[in-house]
Every structure is written in C-alpha cells, then in structure tokens.
C-alpha positions as CSV (number, residue, x, y, z in Angstrom):
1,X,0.0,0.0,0.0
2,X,2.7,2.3,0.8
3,X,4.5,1.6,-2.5
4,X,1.1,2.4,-3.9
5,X,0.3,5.4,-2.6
6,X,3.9,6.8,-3.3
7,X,3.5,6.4,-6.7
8,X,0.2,7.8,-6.9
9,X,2.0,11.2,-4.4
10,X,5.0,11.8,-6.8
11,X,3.4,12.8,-9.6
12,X,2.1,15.6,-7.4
13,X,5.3,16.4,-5.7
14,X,6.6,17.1,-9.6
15,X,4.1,19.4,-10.6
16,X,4.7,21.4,-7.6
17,X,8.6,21.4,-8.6
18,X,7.6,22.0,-12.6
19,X,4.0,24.0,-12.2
20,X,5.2,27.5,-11.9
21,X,8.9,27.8,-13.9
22,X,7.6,30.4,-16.5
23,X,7.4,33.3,-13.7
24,X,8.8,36.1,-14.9
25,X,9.9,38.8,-12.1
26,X,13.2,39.8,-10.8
27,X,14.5,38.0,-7.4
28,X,14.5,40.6,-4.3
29,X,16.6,42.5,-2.5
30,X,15.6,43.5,0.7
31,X,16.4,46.8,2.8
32,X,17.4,46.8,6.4
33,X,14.7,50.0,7.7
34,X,13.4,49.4,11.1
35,X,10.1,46.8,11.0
36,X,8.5,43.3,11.2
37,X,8.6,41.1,8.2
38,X,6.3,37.9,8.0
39,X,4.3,36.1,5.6
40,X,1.3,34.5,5.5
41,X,0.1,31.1,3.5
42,X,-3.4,30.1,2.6
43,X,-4.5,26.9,0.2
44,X,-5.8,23.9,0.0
45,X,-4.7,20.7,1.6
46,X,-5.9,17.0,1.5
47,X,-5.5,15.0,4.6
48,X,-7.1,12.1,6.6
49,X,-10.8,12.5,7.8
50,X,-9.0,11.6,11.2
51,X,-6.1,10.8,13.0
52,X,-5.8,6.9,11.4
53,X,-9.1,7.2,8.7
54,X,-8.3,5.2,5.6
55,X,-10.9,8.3,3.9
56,X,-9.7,11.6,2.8
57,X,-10.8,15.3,2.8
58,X,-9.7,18.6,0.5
59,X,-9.8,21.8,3.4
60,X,-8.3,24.8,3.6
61,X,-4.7,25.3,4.4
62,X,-3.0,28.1,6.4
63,X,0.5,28.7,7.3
64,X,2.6,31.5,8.9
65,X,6.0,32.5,9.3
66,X,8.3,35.0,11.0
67,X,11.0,36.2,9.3
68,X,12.8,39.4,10.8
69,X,12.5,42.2,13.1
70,X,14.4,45.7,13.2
71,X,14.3,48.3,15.7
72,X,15.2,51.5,15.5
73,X,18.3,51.2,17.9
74,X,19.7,48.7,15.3
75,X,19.3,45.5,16.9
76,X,17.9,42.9,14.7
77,X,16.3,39.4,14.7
78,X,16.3,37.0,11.9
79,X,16.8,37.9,8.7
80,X,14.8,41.0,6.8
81,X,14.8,39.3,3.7
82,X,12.3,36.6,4.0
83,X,13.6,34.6,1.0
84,X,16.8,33.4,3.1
85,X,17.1,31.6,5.3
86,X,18.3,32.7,8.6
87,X,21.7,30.7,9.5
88,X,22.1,29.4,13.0
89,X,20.0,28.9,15.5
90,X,16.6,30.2,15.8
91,X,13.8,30.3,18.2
92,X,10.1,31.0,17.1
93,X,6.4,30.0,17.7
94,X,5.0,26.6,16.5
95,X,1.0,26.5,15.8
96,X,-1.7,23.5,15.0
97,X,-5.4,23.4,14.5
98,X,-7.0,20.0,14.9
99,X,-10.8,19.9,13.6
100,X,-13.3,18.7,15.6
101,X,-13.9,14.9,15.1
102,X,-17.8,14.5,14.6
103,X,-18.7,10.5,15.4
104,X,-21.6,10.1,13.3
105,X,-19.8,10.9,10.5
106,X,-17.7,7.9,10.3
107,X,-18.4,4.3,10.7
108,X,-15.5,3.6,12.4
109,X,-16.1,6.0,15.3
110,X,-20.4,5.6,15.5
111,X,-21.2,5.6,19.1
112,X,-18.0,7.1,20.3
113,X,-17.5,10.8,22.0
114,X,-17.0,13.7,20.1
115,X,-14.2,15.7,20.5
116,X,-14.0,19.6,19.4
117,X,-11.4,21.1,17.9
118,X,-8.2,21.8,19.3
119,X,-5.5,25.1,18.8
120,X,-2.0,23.8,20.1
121,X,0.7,26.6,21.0
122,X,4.0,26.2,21.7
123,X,7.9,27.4,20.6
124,X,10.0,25.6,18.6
125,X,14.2,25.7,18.2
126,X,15.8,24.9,14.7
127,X,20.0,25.4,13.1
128,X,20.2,26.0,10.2
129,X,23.2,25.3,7.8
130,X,23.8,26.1,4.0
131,X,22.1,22.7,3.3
132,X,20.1,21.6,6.1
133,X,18.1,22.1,8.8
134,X,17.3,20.7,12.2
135,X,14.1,21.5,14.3
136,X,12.0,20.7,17.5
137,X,8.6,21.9,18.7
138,X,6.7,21.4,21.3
139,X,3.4,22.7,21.8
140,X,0.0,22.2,24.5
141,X,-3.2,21.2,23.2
142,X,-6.1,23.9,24.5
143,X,-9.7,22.6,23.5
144,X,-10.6,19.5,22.8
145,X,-7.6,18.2,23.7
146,X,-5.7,19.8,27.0
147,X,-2.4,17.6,26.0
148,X,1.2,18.2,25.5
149,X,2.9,17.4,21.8
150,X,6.4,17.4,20.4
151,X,7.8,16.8,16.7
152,X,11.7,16.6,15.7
153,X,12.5,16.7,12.0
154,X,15.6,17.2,9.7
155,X,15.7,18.6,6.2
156,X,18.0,18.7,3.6
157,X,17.9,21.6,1.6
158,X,18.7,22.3,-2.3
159,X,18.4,25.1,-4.2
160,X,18.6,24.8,-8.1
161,X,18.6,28.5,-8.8
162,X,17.5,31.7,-6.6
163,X,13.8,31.3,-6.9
164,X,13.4,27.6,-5.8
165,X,13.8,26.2,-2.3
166,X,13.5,22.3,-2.3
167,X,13.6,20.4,1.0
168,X,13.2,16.7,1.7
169,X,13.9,15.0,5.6
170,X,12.6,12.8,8.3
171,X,9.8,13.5,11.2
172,X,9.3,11.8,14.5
173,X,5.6,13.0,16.4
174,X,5.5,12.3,20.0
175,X,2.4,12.8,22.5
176,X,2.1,12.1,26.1
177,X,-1.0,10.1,27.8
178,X,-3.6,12.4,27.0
179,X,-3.3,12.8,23.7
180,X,-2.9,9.6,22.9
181,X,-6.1,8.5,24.9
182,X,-7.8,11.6,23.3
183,X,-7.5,10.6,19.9
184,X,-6.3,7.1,20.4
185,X,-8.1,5.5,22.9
186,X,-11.5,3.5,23.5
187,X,-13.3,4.0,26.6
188,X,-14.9,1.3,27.9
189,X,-18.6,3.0,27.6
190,X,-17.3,3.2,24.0
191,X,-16.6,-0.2,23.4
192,X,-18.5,-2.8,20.7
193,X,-18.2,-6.1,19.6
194,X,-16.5,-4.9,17.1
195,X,-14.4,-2.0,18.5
196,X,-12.5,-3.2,22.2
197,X,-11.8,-1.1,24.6
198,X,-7.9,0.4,24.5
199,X,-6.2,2.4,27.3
200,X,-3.8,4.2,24.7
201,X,0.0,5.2,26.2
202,X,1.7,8.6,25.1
203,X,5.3,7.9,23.5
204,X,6.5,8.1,19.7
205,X,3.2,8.1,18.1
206,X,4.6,8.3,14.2
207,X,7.4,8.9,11.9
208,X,7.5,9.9,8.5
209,X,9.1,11.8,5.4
210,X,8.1,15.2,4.2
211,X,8.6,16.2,0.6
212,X,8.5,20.4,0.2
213,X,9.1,22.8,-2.7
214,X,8.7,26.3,-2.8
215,X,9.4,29.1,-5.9
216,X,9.1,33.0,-5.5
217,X,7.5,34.7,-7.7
218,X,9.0,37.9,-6.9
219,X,9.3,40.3,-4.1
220,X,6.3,39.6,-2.1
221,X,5.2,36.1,-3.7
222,X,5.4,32.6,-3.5
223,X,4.0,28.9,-4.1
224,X,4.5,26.3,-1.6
225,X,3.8,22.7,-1.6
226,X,4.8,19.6,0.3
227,X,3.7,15.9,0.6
228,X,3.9,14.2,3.7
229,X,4.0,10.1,4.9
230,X,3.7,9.2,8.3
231,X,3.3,5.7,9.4
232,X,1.6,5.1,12.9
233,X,3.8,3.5,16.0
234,X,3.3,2.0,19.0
235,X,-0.4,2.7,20.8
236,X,-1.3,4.7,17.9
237,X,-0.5,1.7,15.4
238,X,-2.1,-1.0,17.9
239,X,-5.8,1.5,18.5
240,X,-8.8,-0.6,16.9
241,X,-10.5,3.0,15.3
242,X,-6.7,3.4,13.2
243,X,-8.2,2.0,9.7
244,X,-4.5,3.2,7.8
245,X,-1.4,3.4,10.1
246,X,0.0,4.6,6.8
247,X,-1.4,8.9,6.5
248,X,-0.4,11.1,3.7
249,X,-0.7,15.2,3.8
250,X,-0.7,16.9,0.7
251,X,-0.8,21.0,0.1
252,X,-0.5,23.4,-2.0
253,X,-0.8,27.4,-1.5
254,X,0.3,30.8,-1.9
255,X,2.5,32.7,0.3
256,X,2.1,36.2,0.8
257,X,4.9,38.5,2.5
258,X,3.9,41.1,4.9
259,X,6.0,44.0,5.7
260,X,5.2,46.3,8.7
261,X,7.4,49.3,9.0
262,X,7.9,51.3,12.2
C-alpha cells in the first residue's frame, strides 16, 4: 500500500517542482529600515478525515511565518529578507489546529464521543546550515484536547537556482498520555463487539518523510507545496479506530509577504 500510494503522491510532488517555472519577475533584494517582516500562506490541503481514517478530505490550508524584526536602535532578529534563510539557531512560535472529530460521520467512530477542535501553541528551536536544517517543537493542546505534543525533524535543503527552495527530511511526532487516549483511545462506555476497549499510552506516536518545494515569484510572492507520509507506531498503530497506520498530507498554496514598517 505504501509503495502504492507513493506512486500515486510523486506525480504531485513534480508538478509542484515544474507547475510554476515560467514566472517572470526579478529575485528581491531586501532593505534593512526598522520593522517586522512575516508572511502568510493560505491553500488547500488533503488530509485524513481523522487521526488513522483510511478516507480523505480537501480543506483549507494556512500557514505562517516569521522572518525578521528591526528596531530603530539597530538590533535585529532574523533575517529581513524573508527569502533566506536565517543561518544558525533560531527560536520561534510553533502553531496547529486539529478539527473537531464528529462520530456520526464515520463508521469507524459511530457511538464514540465527540471531540472539538483543538489550537496547540508552543515554541520551537531549529540550526540551520547552507544545506540543512534541524528542528524541535513542542506545543500544549487547549480545547478538545488539553495535551502536550512534540515533533523533531531534519531537512536537507537544495536550491537549483535563486527562486526555488526544495527540502526533503525525516519527522518523529510524539504525544504524552492524554493525547494519545484523546485521539487514540477507547473508553470502555465506548466499546463494541466490534471496536475493544484500549487504554492508549503517550510515547512516539509516528514517523514519516516530508517532501516540500517552494518558488518565488518575486518580491512579495510565493508557491508552496509539500507531501507528507507518516506511518503510525506503538499505541497509535495497535488502536482498533486506526483503519490506515500509513497517513499522507498533501498541500498546495500561496504565500504572501507582509511588511510592517515602524
């Protein structure tokens, strides 16, 4: 299945790297005057129905990202042009929405509680080199889930020419208890003949591969795309509502940069 689905994702991973090669607008360069630079994705995605669901859904997709600040007294944070990338270490903000996961709407889940959506915050910490990068998050769950979350990765970069940004690299997800039992678990008021009852422990819940590409149009705009495979482990692999311990990501959007001057 895995081989299948692979060869069904690469084809889109190579239209992301071919779609937009015609643009036509000179590569930036940016000024150092005092400000905030960010930018700001939106698009679509197509992801799981739920954590482990065999069945897919098309939804929006939003991103965003912090680039540099300047003050007026000269000291600066990251880097103002947000087309680099900002060597050494870095600290930032790390963000995930969870939708709410409605029962009735799957067969796998039909008698079970529902579960609302969920914001996690948190920071991260990454290092950057000229052809990689290195990064850990962790964030806390508030809303349907009141859990704690963390995610390593490693990404090598490549850039064939100044507008395109390709990265490709290995992700571990961890969660503790809570989330695992939150979206993992099976109480036992919630258990069928069909469907046992399961007491899921927090640890390594997945590892995968994510596939990204990226191309600036010019100054201020961008595409962005990645594909992403993660395969379930441990509690998460052994839960009976996990149809697919194999769970693809795929999305594509446009990034906008933002620049606020003081």
């Amino acid at each position: 299945m895995f081989i299948a689905r692979l060869a069904y994702c690469l084809p889109l991973a190579a239209a992301l790297i071919a779609g937009t090669a015609s643009a036509q607008e000179a590569v930036s360069t940016q000024g150092t005057s005092p400000g905030v630079v960010f930018s700001l994705r939106g698009g679509v995605a197509s992801a799981p129905d739920f954590f482990g669901s065999d069945d897919y859904t098309a939804g929006p997709d939003l991103g965003f990202s912090f680039h540099g600040l300047t003050l007026n007294n000269g000291f600066s944070l990251g880097d103002s042009d947000p087309w680099n990338d900002a060597m050494g270490l870095g600290f930032g903000g790390s963000f995930r929405f969870i939708p709410e996961r409605d029962s009735s709407d799957h067969d796998t889940l039909r008698g079970m509680d529902d579960i609302d959506a969920t914001v996690e915050l948190g920071f991260g910490v990454s290092y950057t080199g000229n052809a990689y990068e290195v990064f850990g998050n962790v964030r806390r769950g508030f809303g349907g889930s009141e859990a704690w979350v963390g995610e390593a990765g490693m990404d090598i970069i490549a850039r064939p020419d100044e507008r395109w940004k390709l990265t490709m690299g290995p992700r571990l997800f961890w969660g503790n208890d809570s989330y695992a039992n939150t979206y993992f678990g099976v109480d036992s008021d919630e258990a069928t003949a069909s469907r046992s009852a399961f007491d899921a422990d927090g640890g390594l819940l997945s590892a995968g591969v994510e596939m990204g590409a990226s191309y600036q149009l010019n100054d201020d705009w961008g595409i962005e795309g990645a594909v992403t495979w993660e395969n379930y482990r441990n509690d998460a692999a052994d839960s009976p509502i996990v149809d697919d311990t194999d769970q693809w990501t795929v999305r594509l959007g446009v990034t906008r940069v933002m620049r606020l001057r003081f």
